[in-house]
C-alpha positions, 0 to 999 in steps of 0.5 A: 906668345907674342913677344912685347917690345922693349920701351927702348925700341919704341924710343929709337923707331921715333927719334924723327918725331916729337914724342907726347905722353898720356899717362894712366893709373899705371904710372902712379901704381908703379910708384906704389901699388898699394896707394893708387890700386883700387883695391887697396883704396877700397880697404882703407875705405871710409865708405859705409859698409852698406856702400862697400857692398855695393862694390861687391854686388856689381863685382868690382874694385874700381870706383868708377866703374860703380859710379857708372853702374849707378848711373845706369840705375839713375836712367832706368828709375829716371820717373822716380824722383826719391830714388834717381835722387838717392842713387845721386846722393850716393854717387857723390859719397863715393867720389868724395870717398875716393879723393879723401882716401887717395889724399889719405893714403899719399906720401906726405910731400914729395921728400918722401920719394928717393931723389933717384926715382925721382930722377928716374922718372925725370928720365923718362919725361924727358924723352916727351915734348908734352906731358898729358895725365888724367891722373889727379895725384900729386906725383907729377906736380911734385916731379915737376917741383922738383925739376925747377928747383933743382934747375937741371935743363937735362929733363928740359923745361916742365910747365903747367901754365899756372902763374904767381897769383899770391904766396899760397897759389898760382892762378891759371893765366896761360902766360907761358905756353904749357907743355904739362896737362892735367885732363882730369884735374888733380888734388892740387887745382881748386876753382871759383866760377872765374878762375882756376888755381893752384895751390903751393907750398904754404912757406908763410905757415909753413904748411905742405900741399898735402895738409892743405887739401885735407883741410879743404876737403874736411871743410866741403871744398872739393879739389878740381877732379873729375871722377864721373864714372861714365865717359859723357859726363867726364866732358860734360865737367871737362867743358864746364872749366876753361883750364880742363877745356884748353888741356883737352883740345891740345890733346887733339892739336899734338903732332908726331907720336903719342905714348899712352903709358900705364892706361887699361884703355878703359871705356870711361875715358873715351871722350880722351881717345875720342880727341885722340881719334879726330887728331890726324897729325898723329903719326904713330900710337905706342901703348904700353902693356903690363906683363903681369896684369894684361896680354897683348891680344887682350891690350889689342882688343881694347886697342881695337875699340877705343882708338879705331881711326889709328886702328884703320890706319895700321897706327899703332904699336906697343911696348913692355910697360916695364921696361921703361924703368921710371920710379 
């Protein structure tokens, strides 16, 4: 078997580059496995069971996976009115579904996370100029909280580009150049037909993001979060929202080396590697493979299909996703 490299020799073969990251479900499943796997959501599901079933049918756990399956049966049944219109009506139950059991299963706020995991994941963000996640928890947002306030320029400055707007949120203004992106949205950013905002610990009422979005949420207002289950309609939304549109394109302008890190490289994200694909100023890809849950024939593979410009061009490498020590 092939030995994976240690993440710490993927650091020091790019010492001469700039370095970015994109971060997948790995990151947040290595904080707490039980919270962001896909399994686990399921159970703690509200879905009626006669949705849940529907996971069982298509013989998966993965939320996206069944929207995309339903779509597939919009296309086929596209002359059946009644049932391309049912099918929607279910696809919309179990995205809501997942961002309410997400919300509901998250820590509380971010004083529930040890100081030194934070600073341990600090640690590791450090090491990248721009931060990229299509991750739409709150870990990163409250990693980067926590950074301002605790006013160490050690992890150097982590920006998101949002600007004061009122005391209980920032509205997206591109007044300062951004180096943290949320690709697909994320509980904390909500949007009107003009503007993008993000909301902010409530210190007037003293109410934590966390009660704020279940608040939301109870009243229909869904926050900013993309989870179509196929790739199309994923930049379809993308290019609907002028904040998700510009974080997009930088992923394609970045130069030096590009970390993707706790990412199962899977299909639905391809409208990511696609902008990955046209970006040339990229020198190297290093992918991180999870020992316990993937190989690196198979991490490969997927490699293979998903970046196949870097592929070509004898780009890519990869490292032991553990080794990596965040959390």
């Amino acid at each position: 078997m092939e030995d994976i490299p240690e993440f710490e020799d993927a650091i020091s073969e790019t010492n001469d580059y700039p370095r970015n990251v994109l971060l997948g479900n790995g990151f947040s499943r290595e904080y707490d496995d039980a919270a962001f796997n896909y399994k686990h959501l399921l159970e703690d599901s509200k879905l009626p069971q006669k949705l849940k079933f529907l996971f069982e049918i298509f013989k998966t756990e993965d939320y996206e996976r069944v929207i995309k399956n339903l779509e597939t049966l919009e296309q086929i049944f596209n002359n059946k009115g009644n049932i391309v219109n049912e099918l929607r009506c279910i696809e919309e139950l179990i995205k809501r579904d997942l961002v309410r059991t997400i919300t509901n299963k998250h820590p509380n706020s971010q004083y529930e996370i040890e100081p030194e995991r934070k600073v341990a994941t600090l640690n590791f963000l450090s090491l990248f100029t721009n931060i990229f996640t299509v991750n739409y928890d709150l870990l990163l947002y409250w990693l980067v909280i926590f950074n301002i306030k605790d006013n160490n320029k050690f992890w150097g400055d982590m920006n998101d580009g949002f600007s004061w707007n009122s005391p209980k949120d920032c509205i997206w203004k591109l007044k300062v150049i951004p180096n943290v992106f949320y690709l697909h949205g994320g509980l904390h950013l909500f949007h009107n037909e003009r503007d993008t905002f993000k909301i902010i610990y409530d210190n007037e009422n003293k109410i934590c993001l966390l009660d704020q979005i279940k608040a939301y949420i109870n009243n229909d207002i869904s926050p900013l979060v993309i989870t179509e289950g196929n790739s199309k309609d994923k930049k379809f939304w993308i290019d609907q929202n002028n904040y998700l549109q510009y974080c997009y394109n930088k992923l394609s302008e970045i130069s030096g080396v590009l970390f993707i890190h706790g990412h199962s490289l899977n299909e639905t994200d391809q409208h990511i590697f696609d902008a990955i694909n046209k970006n040339l100023k990229i020198k190297k890809i290093y992918i991180s493979v999870h020992k316990d849950t993937e190989t690196l024939d198979d991490k490969k593979k997927l490699a293979k299909e998903r970046l196949k410009m870097f592929y070509s061009l004898r780009r890519l490498r990869y490292y032991d996703a553990d080794s990596a020590n965040i959390w």
